[in-house]
N, C-alpha and C positions, 0 to 999 in steps of 0.2 A: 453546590448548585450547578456544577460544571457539566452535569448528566439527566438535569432539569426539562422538560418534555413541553414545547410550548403548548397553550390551551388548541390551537386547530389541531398540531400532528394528531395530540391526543384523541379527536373528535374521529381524523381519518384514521387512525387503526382498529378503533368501535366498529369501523364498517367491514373488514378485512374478515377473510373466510376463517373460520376455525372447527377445532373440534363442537364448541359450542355454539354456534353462529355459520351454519350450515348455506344459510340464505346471501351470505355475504360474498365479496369480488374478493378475487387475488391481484395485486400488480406487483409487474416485475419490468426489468430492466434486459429481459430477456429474449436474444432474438425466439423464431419457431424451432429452429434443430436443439439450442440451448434446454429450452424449456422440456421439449419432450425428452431429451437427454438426461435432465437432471431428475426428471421423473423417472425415467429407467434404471435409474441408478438408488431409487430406492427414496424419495424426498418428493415433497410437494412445497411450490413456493406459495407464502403467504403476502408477501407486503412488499413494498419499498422502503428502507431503510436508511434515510438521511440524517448526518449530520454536518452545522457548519461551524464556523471560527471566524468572526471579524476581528484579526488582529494588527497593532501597531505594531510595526516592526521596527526598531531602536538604530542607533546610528553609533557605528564603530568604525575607526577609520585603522589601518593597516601601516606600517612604516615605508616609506616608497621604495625603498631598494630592500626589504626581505619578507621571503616566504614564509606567512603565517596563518594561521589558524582564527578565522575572526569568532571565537566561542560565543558571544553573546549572540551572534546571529546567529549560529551554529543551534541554539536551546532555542532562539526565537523559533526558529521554522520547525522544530522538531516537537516542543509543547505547543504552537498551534493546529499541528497534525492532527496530536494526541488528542486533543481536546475536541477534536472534529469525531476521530473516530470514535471516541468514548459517548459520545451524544446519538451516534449510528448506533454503535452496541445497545446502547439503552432504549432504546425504540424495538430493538431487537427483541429484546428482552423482554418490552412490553405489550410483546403480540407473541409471547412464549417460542418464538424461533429457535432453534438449537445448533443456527449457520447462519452467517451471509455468504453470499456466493455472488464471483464476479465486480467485487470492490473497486470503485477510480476512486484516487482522491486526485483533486486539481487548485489549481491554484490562479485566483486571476486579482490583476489589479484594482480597487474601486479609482475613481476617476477624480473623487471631490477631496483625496488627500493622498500625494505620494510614499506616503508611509503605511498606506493601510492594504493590509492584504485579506480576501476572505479565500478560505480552505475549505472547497465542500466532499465530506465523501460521502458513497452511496453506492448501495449494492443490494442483493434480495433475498431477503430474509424468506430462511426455508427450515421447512420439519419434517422430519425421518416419518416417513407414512408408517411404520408399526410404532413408532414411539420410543423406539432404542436410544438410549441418553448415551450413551459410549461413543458418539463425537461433538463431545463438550468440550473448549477451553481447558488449558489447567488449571484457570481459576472457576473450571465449572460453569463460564459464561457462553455465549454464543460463540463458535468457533469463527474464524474471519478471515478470507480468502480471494485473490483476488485475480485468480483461475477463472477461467471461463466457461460457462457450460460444459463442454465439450471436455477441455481437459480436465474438471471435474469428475466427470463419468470416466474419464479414464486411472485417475488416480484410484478410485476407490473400486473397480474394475479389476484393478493390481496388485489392490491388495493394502494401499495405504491412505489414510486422510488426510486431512489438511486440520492445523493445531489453530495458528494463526499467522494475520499477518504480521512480520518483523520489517524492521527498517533502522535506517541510520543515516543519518545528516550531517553535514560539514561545509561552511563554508569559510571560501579560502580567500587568503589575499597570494594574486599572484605580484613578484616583485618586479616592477619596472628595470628594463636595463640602463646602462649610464650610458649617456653618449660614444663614449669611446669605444664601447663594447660593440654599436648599434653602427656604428661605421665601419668595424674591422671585420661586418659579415657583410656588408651588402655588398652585392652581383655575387656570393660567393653559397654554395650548397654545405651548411654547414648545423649541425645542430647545436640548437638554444637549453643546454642542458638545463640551465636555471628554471626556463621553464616546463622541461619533464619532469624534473623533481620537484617541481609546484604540484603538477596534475596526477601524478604518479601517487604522491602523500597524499592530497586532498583526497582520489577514489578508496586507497587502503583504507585511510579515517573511516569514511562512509562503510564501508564492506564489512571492515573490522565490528563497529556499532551495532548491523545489521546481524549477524554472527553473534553478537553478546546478545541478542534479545532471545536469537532463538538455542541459544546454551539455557537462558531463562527457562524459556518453556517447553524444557525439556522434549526439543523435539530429536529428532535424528539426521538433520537438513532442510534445507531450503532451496522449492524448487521454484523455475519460472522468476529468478532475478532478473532485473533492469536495473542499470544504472541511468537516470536524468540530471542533465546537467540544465542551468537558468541563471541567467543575473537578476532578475526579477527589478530592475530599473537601477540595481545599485550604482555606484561609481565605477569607472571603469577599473579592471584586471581585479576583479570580486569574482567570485564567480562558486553556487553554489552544487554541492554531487551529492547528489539523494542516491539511495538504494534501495529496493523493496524488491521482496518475495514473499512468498507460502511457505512456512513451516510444516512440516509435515512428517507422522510416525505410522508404522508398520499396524494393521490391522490385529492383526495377533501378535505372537512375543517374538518371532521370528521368522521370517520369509525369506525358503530357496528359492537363486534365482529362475530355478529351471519352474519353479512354480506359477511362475507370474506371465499371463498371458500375451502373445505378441500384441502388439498397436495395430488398430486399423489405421491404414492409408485412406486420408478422406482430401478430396479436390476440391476447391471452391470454383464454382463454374459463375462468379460472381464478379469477375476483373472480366 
């Protein structure tokens, strides 16, 4: 039930432009350079693609002097992801899109209970204007990407696409120092190794996770990573490292570098 369509989405992608339903609108989440960019590149966008997640997120508490792994939250944030985006795919899916392009997923607190988080992500669903299914998922779903117009058009400009998006979650307990330790640095420039190999372990965790998904799906790399960090209101010295990128493989079975066209330099005359 987890990829379930409520009765409005369902009403508003009835309306969404298609091959059969000519008379219909497109929306997108796209600026004006994005949109005619992503058209140039060979796709027309169809819809918006939302999914959400209201989830309770469980309470684990850490030992006070060592650095550990809080795993139960570590699968909380990372199945309520999941669950967000698998609800965007299936929208996807059900306005025959063969992409989203340009994915957030975000995260905000609800107000009426400290435990509850909702996870929206959203991006726009788009199809290859001749109808080429050869940037499908490898499980043959909507590809998912969270590239922006722009670098959209450039990836597949060069020759490569975008598989999906991958990611990996960890959240850490960092360990409090003891007193004695907390006195024999101050006035003094000294580094707190305890807690670089707090933050140091908790990003690898993440990065490492992010890395297995896209070995998963068979891609060749992951471009366009960010690392975020959040406590998302937990207790203090918590502190969660997400990681997300685009997976992404070569157009054909192999591409010389000298084949692949330079980048345009483009300014934003917008700051």
């Amino acid at each position: 039930m987890a990829t379930q369509i409520p009765v409005h989405a369902a009403e508003r992608l009835k309306g969404l432009r298609s091959s059969v339903h000519s008379t219909g609108v497109f929306t997108s989440d796209f600026s004006v350079n994005e949109f005619l960019l992503v058209r140039k590149a060979g796709f027309e966008p169809i819809g918006l693609c939302v999914g959400t997640c209201v989830y309770h997120v469980g309470i684990q508490y850490g030992s006070w002097n060592k650095n550990q792994e809080l795993d139960v939250l570590s699968k909380a944030m990372y199945h309520a992801r999941e669950l967000a985006m698998s609800r965007m795919r299936a929208e996807a899916t059900a306005m025959q899109a063969d992409g989203i392009v340009g994915v957030k997923l975000t995260i905000k607190r609800l107000e009426w209970d400290a435990h509850l988080l909702e996870f929206i992500a959203i991006g726009t669903g788009v199809v290859h204007a001749e109808g080429h299914k050869g940037f499908r998922a490898h499980d043959n779903g909507p590809f998912t990407s969270d590239l922006s117009g722009q670098d959209f058009w450039s990836l597949l400009h060069s020759g490569y696409r975008p598989v999906e998006m991958v990611m990996g979650s960890c959240v850490y307990h960092v360990a409090h120092r003891g007193m004695l330790s907390g006195l024999g640095s101050v006035a003094r420039n000294v580094e707190l190794e305890n807690f670089t190999s707090a933050m140091y372990e908790a990003r690898e965790i993440a990065v490492e996770r992010m890395q297995y998904e896209a070995a998963n799906a068979k891609a060749e790399g992951v471009v366009g990573v960010e690392i975020h960090e959040g406590s998302h209101g937990w207790q203090t010295h918590v502190i969660e490292f997400f990681a997300i990128g685009t997976a992404v493989l070569p157009l054909t079975q192999e591409i010389a570098p000298e084949a692949i066209e330079d980048p345009i330099m483009v300014l934003s005359v917008n700051d």
